[in-house]
N, CA, C and O atoms as CSV, one atom per row, in Angstrom:
chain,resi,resn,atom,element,x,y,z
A,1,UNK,N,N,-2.069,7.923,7.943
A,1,UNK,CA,C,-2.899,7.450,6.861
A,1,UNK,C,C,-3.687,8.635,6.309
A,1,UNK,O,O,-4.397,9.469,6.870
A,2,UNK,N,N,-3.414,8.489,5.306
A,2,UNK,CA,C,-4.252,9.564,4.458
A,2,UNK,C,C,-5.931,9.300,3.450
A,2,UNK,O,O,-6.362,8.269,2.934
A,3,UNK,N,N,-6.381,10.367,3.483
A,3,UNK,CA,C,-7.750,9.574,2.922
A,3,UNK,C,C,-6.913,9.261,1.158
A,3,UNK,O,O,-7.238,8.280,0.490
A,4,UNK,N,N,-6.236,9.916,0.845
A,4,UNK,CA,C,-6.124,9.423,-0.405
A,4,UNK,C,C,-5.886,7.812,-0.535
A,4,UNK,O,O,-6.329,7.118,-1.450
A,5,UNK,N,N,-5.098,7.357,0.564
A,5,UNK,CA,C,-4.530,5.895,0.720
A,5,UNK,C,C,-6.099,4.847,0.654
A,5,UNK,O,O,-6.422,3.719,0.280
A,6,UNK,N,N,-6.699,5.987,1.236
A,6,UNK,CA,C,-8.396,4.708,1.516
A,6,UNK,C,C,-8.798,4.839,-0.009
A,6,UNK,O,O,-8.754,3.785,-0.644
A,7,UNK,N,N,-9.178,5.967,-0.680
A,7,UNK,CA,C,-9.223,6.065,-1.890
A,7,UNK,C,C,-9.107,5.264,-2.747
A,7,UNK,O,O,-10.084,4.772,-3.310
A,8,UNK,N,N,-7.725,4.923,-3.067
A,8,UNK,CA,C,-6.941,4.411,-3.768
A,8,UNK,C,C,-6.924,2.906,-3.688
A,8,UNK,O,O,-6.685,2.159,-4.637
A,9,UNK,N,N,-7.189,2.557,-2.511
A,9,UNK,CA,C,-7.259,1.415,-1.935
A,9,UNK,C,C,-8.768,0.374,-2.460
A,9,UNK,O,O,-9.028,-0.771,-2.828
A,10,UNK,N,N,-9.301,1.401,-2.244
A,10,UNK,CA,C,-10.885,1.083,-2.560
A,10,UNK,C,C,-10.973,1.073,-4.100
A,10,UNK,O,O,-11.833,0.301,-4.526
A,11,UNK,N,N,-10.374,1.662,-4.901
A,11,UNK,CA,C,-10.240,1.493,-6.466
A,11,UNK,C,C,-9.783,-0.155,-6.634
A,11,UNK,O,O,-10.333,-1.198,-6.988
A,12,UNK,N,N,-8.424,0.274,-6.153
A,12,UNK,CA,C,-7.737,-1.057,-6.681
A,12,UNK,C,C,-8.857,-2.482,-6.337
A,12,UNK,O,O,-9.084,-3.425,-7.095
A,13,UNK,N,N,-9.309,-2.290,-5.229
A,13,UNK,CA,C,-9.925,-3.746,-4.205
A,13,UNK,C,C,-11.346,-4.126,-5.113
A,13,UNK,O,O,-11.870,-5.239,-5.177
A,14,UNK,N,N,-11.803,-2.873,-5.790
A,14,UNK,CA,C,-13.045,-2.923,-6.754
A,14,UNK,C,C,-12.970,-3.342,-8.048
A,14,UNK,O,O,-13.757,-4.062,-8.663
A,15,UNK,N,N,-11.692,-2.698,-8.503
A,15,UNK,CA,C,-11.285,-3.378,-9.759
A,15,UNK,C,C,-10.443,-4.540,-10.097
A,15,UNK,O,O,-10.269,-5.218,-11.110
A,16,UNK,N,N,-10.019,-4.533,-8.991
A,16,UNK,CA,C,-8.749,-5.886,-9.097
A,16,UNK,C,C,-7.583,-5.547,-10.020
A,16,UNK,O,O,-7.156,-6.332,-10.867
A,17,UNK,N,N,-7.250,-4.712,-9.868
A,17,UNK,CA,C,-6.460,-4.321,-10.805
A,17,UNK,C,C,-5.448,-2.813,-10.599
A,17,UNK,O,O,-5.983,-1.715,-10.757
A,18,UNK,N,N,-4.186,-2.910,-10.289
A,18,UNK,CA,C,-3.540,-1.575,-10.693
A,18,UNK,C,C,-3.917,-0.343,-11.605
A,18,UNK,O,O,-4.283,0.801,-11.334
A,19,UNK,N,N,-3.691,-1.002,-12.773
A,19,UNK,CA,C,-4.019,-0.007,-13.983
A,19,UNK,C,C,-5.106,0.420,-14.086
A,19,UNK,O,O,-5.343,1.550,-14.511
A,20,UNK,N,N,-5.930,-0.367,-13.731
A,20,UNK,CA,C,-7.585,0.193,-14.223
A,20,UNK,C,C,-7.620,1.048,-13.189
A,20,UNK,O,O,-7.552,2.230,-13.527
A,21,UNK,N,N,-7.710,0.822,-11.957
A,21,UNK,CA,C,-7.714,1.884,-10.909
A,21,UNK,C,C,-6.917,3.329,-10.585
A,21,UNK,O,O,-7.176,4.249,-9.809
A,22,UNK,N,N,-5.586,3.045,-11.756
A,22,UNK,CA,C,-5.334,4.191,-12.005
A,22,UNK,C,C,-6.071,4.593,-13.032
A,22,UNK,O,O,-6.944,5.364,-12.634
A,23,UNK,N,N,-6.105,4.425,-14.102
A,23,UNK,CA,C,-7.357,4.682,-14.736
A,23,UNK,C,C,-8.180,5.606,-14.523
A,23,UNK,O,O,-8.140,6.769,-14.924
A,24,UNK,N,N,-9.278,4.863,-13.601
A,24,UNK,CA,C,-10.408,5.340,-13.253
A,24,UNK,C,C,-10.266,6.451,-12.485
A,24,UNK,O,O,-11.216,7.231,-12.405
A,25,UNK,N,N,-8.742,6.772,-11.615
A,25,UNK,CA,C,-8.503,8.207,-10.929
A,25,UNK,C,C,-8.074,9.149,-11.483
A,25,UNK,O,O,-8.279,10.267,-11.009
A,26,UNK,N,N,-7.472,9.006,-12.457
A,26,UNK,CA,C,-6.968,10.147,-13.485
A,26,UNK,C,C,-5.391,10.221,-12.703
A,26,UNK,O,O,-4.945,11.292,-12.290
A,27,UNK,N,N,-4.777,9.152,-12.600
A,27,UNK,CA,C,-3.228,9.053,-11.805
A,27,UNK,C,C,-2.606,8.097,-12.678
A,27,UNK,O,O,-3.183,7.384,-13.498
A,28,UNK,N,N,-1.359,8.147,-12.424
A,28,UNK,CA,C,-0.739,7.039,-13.001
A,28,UNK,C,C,-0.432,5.813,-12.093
A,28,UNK,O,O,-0.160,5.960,-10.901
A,29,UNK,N,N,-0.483,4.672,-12.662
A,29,UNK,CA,C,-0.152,3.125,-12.057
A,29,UNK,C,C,0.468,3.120,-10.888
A,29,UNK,O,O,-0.070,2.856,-9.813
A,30,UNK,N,N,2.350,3.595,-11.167
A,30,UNK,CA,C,3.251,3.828,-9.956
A,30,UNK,C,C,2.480,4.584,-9.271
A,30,UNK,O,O,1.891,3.790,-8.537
A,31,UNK,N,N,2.182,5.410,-9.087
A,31,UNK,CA,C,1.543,6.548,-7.839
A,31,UNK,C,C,0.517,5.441,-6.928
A,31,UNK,O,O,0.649,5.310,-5.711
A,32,UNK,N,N,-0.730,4.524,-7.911
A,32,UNK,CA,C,-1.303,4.037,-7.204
A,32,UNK,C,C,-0.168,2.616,-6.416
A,32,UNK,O,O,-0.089,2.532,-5.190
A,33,UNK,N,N,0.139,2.224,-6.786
A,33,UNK,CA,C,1.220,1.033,-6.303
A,33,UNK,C,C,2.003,1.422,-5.068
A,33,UNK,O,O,2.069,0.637,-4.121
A,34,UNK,N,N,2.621,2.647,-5.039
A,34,UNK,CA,C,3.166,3.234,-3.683
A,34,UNK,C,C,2.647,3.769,-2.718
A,34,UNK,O,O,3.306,3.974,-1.699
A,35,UNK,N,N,1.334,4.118,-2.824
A,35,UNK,CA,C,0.010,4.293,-2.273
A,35,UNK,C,C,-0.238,3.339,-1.185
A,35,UNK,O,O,-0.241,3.515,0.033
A,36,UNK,N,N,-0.516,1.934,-2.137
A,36,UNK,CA,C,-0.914,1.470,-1.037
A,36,UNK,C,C,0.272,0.286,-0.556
A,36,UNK,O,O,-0.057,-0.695,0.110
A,37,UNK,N,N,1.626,0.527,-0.978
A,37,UNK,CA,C,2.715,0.130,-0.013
A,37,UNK,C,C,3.100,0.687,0.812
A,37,UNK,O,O,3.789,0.251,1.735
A,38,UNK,N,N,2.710,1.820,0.632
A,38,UNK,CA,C,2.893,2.650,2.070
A,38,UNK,C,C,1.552,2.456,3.316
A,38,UNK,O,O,1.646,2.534,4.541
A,39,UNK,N,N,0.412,2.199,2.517
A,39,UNK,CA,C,-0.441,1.614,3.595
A,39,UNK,C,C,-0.380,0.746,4.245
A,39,UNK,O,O,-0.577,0.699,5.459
A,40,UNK,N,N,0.083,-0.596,3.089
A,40,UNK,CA,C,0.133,-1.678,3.782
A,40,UNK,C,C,1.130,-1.539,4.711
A,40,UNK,O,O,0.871,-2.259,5.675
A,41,UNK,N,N,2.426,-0.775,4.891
A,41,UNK,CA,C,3.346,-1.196,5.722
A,41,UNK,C,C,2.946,-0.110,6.642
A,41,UNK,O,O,3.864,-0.187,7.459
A,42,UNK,N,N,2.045,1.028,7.126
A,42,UNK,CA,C,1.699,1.417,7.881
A,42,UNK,C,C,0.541,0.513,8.359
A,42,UNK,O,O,-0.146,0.869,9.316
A,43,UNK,N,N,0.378,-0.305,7.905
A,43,UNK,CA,C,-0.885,-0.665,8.608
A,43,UNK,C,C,-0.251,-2.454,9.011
A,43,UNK,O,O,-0.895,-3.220,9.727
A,44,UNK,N,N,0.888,-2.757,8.468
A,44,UNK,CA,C,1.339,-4.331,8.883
A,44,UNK,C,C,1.071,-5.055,8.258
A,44,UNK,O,O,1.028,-5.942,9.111
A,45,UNK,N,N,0.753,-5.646,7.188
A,45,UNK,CA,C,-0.137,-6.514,6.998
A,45,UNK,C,C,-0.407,-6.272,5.327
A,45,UNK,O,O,-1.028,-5.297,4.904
A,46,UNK,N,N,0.154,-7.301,4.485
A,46,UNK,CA,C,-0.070,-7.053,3.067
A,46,UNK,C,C,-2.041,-7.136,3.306
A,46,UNK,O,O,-2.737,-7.501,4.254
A,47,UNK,N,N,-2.354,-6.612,1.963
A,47,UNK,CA,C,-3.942,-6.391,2.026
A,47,UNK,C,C,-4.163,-7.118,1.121
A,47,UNK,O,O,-5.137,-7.863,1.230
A,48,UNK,N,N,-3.134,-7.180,-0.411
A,48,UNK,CA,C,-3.654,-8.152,-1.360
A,48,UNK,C,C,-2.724,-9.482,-1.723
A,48,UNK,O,O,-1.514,-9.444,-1.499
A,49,UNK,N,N,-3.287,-10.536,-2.236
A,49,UNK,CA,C,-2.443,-11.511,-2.840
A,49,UNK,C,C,-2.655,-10.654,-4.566
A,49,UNK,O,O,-3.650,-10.098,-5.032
A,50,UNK,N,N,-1.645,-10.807,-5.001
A,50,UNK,CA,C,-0.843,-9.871,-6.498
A,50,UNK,C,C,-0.515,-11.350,-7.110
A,50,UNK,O,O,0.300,-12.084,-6.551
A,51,UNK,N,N,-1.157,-11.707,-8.213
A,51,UNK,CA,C,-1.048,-12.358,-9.258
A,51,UNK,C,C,-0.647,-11.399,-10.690
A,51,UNK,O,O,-0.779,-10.181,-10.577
A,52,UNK,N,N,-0.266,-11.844,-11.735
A,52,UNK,CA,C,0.251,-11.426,-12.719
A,52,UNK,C,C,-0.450,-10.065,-13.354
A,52,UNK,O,O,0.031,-8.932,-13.373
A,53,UNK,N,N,-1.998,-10.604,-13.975
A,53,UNK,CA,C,-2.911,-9.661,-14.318
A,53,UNK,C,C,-4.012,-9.383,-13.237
A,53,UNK,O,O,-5.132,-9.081,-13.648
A,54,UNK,N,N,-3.789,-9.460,-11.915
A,54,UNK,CA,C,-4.958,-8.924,-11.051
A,54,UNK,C,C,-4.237,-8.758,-9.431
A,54,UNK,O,O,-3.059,-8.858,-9.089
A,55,UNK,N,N,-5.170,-8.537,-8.825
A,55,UNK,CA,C,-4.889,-8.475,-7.451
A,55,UNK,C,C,-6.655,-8.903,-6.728
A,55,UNK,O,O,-7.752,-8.616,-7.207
A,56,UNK,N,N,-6.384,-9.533,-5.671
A,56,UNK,CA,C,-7.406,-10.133,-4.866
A,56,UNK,C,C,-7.268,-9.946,-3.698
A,56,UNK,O,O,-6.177,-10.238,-3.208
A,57,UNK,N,N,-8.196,-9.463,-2.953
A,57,UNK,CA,C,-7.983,-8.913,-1.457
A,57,UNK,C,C,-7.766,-10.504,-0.634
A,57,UNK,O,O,-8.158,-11.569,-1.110
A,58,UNK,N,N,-7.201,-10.377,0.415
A,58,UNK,CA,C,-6.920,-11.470,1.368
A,58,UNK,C,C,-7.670,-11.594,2.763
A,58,UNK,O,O,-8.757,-11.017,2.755
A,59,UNK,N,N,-7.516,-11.883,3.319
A,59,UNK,CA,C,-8.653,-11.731,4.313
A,59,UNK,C,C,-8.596,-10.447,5.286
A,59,UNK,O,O,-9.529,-9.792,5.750
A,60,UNK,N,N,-6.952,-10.267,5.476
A,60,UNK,CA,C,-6.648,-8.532,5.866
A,60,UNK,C,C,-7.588,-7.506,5.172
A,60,UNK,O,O,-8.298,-6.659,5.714
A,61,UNK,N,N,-7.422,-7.792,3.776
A,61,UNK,CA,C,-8.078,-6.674,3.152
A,61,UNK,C,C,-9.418,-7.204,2.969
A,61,UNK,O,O,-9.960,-6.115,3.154
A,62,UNK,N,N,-10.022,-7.687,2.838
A,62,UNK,CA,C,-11.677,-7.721,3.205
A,62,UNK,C,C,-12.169,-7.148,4.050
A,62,UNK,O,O,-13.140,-6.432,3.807
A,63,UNK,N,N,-11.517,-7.311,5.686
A,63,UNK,CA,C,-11.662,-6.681,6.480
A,63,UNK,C,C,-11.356,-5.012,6.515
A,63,UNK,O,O,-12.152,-4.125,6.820
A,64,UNK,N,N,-10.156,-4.901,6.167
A,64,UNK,CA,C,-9.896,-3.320,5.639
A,64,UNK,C,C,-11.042,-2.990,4.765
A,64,UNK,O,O,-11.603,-1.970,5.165
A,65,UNK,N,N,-11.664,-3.580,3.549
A,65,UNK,CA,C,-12.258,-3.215,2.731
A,65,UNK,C,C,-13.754,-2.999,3.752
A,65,UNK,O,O,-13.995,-1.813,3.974
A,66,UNK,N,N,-14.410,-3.663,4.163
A,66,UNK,CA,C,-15.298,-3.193,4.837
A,66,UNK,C,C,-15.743,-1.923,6.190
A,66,UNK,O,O,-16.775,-1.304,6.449
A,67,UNK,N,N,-14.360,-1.975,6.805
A,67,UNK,CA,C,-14.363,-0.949,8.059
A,67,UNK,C,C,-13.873,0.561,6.465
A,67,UNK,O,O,-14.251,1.689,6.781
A,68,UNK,N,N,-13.398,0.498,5.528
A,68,UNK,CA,C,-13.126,1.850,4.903
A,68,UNK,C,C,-13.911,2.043,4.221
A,68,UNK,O,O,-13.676,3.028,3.520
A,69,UNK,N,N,-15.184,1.386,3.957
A,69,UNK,CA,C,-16.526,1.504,2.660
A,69,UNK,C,C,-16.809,2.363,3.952
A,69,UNK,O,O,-16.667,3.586,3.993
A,70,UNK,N,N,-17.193,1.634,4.919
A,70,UNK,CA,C,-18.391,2.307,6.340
A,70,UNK,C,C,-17.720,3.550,6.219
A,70,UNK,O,O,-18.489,4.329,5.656
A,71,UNK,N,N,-16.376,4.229,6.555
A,71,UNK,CA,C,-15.272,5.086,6.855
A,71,UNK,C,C,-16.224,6.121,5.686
A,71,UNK,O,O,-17.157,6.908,5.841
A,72,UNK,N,N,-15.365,5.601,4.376
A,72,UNK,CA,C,-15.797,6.433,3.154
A,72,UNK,C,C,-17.738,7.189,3.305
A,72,UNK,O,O,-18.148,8.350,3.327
A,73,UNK,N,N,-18.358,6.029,3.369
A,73,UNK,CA,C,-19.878,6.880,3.641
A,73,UNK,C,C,-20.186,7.372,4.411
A,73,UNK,O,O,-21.293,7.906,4.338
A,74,UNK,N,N,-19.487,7.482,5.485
A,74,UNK,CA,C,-19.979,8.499,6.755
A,74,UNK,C,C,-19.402,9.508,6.294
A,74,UNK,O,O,-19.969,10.555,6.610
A,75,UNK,N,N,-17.964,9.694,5.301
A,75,UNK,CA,C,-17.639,10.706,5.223
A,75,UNK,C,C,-18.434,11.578,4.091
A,75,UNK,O,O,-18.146,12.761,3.909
């Protein structure tokens, strides 16, 4: 796992959204999308339910989302 994966992760989970979160990194969409399919399948466990225009963390990723905020500010 790479910090970029927490990164990236933490965009998408804030914005709900692919695009905007690429966006907001100065990356493109695909880059963020394989990002965190490679997380999720290093880590087991889809993180979001993916609807049409958004994405919503699931209870995996809530939990992810909180142990990588703590992660991110210590760092």
């Amino acid at each position: 796992m790479k910090l970029k994966h927490l990164e990236y992760f933490m965009s998408v989970a804030e914005n709900h959204n692919f695009s905007k979160a690429a966006e907001k990194l100065f990356v493109s969409q695909p880059n963020i999308s394989k990002y965190i399919q490679e997380l999720e399948r290093e880590l087991g466990v889809k993180l979001f339910d993916r609807y049409p225009r958004k994405v919503v963390l699931n209870r995996y990723g809530r939990y992810f989302y909180k142990e990588v905020k703590k992660i991110l500010h210590q760092l």
